[in-house]
N, C-alpha and C positions, 0 to 999 in steps of 0.2 A: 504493500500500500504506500502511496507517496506522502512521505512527513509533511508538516503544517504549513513548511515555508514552501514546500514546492506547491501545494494548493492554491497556497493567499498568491503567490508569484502567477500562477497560473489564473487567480480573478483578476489580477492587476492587468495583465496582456488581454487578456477578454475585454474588460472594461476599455480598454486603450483602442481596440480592433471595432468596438461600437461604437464609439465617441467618432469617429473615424469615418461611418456609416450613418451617423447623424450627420455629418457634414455633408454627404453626401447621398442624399434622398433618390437621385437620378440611378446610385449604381458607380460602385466604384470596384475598380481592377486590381489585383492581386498584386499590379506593380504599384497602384496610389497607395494601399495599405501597408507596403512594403517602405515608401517612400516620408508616408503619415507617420509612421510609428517608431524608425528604422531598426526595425525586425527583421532579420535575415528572411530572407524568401521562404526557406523551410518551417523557420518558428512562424509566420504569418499565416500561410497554409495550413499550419496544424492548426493554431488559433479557430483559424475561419471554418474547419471540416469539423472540430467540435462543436462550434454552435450552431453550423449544419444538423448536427446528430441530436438536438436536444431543440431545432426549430428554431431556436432564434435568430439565425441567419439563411435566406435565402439565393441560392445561384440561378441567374439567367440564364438556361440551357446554349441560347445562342451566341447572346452577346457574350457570357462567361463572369460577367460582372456579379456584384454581392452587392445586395441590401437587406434591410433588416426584415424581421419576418413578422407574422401575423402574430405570434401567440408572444413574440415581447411585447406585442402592443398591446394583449392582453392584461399579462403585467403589466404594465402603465395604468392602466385603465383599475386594475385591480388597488395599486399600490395609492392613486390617489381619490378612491371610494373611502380605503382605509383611512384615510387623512381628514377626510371628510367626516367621516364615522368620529374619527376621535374626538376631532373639536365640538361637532352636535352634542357627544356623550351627555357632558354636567347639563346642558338644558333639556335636551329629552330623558331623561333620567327625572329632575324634579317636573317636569311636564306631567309624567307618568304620576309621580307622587299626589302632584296636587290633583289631577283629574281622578286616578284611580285607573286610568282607563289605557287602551295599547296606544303606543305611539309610533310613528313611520317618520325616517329620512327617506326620501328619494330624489334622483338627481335624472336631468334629462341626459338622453344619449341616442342622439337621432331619432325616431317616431318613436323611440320609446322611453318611457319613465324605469327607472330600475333601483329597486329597493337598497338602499347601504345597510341598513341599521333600525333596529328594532327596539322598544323598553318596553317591557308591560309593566302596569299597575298592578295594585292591590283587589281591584274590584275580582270576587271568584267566577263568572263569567269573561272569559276573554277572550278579543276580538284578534285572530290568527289568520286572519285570510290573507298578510304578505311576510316572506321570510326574506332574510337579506338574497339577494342575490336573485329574486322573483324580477320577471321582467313583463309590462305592463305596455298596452300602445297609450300614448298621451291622450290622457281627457277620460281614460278608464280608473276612475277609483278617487279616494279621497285628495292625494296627495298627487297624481297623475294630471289630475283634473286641474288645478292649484297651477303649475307647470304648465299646463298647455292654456290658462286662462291669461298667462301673464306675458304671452308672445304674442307678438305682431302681426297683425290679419294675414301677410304673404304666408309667414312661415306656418301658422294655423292650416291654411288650404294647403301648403305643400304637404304636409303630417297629413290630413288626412285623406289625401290622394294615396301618399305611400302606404294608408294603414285601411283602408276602404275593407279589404276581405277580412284583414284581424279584428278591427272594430267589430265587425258583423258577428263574429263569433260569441260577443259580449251582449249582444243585442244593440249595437251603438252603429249610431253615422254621424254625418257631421254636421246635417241638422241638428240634430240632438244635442251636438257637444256645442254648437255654437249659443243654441238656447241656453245652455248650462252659462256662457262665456257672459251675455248678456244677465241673468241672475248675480253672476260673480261681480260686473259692474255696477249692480245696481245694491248689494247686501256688504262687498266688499270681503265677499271669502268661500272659494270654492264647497261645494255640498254634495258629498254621494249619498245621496238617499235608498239603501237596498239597492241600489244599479247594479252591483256585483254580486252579491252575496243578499239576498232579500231580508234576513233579519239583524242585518249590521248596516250600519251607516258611518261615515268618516268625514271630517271637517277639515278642511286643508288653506295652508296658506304660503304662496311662494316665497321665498327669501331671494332676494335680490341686492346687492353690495351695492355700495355707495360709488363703482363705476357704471352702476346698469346691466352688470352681468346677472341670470336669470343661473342661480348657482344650487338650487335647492327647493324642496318642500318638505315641508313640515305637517304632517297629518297628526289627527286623535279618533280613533277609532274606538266607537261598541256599540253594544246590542239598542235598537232601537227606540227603547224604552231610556236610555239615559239620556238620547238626542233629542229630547222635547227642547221647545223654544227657553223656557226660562231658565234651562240648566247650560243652554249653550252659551245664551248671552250672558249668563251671570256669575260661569264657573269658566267653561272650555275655552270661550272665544278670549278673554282678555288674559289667559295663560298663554294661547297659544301667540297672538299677540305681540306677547311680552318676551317668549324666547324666539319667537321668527325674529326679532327686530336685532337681539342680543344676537344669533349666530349670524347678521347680514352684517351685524357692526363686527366680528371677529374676522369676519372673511375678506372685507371691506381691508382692516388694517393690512390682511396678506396680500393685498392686490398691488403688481409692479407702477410705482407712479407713471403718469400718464406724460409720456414728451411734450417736451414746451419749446 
């Protein structure tokens, strides 16, 4: 088996051969990788056929070139859900507490909404209908809804162009969700009444940073006996409120200043 130094040596060179392939999106040649790194031809080659074996790098059959591959984007995609997940934690964690009730992050990712992050409450009915990693077309669900209510009429008809057969499968189109879009303008916060699941319903509210980026939703899900009017305006809506504005103001600080 190879000792520690020759593993960590061996993510160092990895790391160097993708940074490498960041630079280079189009497709880079065995001699630019060679020339980027100055890794003898033999150690670059090895480099690049192990992350061949493990996916993360792809070769051009014809041109012969190397770019990065689909499932590190995955990773990417994975590693900053987790990041996301982490800083919601402390607000949907007391969300949960004070409502009693479940709570959903979800984040958009092309026509669809997709769960990071989950807390349940205390209340001993619980509302389970999204687990992290569940993927939703926008405008489906508490928090999906929320997301797709707080985008721009183009991109709204592009979603649900793309998602017309998946909607349908939920019983939704885009009548429907655009009705929904106009309630959300008019009460100020998305509402799944039973759409999904008939005896649970979800209240959702986008989180959006202080540049306008549309970064998140915040849902509170249960059984539809909690969702009466007085219990939402007088318990859910101003919790939920109160930590959408708290994770928009956290994200807001991570956002790269704006050139001037």
């Amino acid at each position: 088996m190879p000792n520690d130094e020759a593993v960590v040596g061996s993510i160092a060179r990895a790391a160097r051969v993708l940074d490498v392939l960041v630079d280079m999106p189009e497709g880079a040649a065995l001699a630019d990788v060679v020339a980027r790194t100055s890794f003898s031809k033999t150690t670059a080659h090895r480099v690049l056929a192990a992350l061949q074996d493990v996916d993360y790098v792809v070769q051009d059959p014809e041109a012969r070139t190397y770019r990065l591959g689909i499932r590190l984007g995955a990773l990417a995609r994975s590693a900053a859900a987790i990041d996301m997940a982490g800083i919601a934690y402390c607000g949907m964690r007391r969300l949960a507490d004070v409502t009693g009730d479940t709570v959903f992050l979800s984040v958009p990712e092309g026509p669809s909404a997709v769960c990071v992050a989950r807390e349940v409450g205390a209340y001993p009915i619980r509302t389970l209908t999204l687990d992290r990693g569940d993927r939703r077309p926008l405008g489906v669900g508490g928090g999906a809804l929320a997301l797709y209510c707080a985008m721009p009429a183009s991109t709204r008809a592009a979603v649900n162009r793309a998602n017309a057969a998946w909607l349908a499968e939920y019983g939704f189109d885009a009548e429907r969700l655009e009705r929904a879009k106009a309630d959300f303008d008019r009460v100020g916060y998305a509402m799944n009444a039973g759409g999904v699941v008939a005896a649970m319903s979800a209240v959702g509210l986008p989180v959006v940073t202080a540049g306008g980026r549309l970064a998140a939703a915040l849902a509170v899900g249960a059984i539809n006996e909690r969702m009466e009017q007085a219990r939402l305006e007088q318990v859910i809506l101003p919790a939920l409120r109160e930590e959408t504005a708290r994770l928009a103001a956290r994200l807001s600080v991570r956002e790269p200043e704006a050139d001037t």
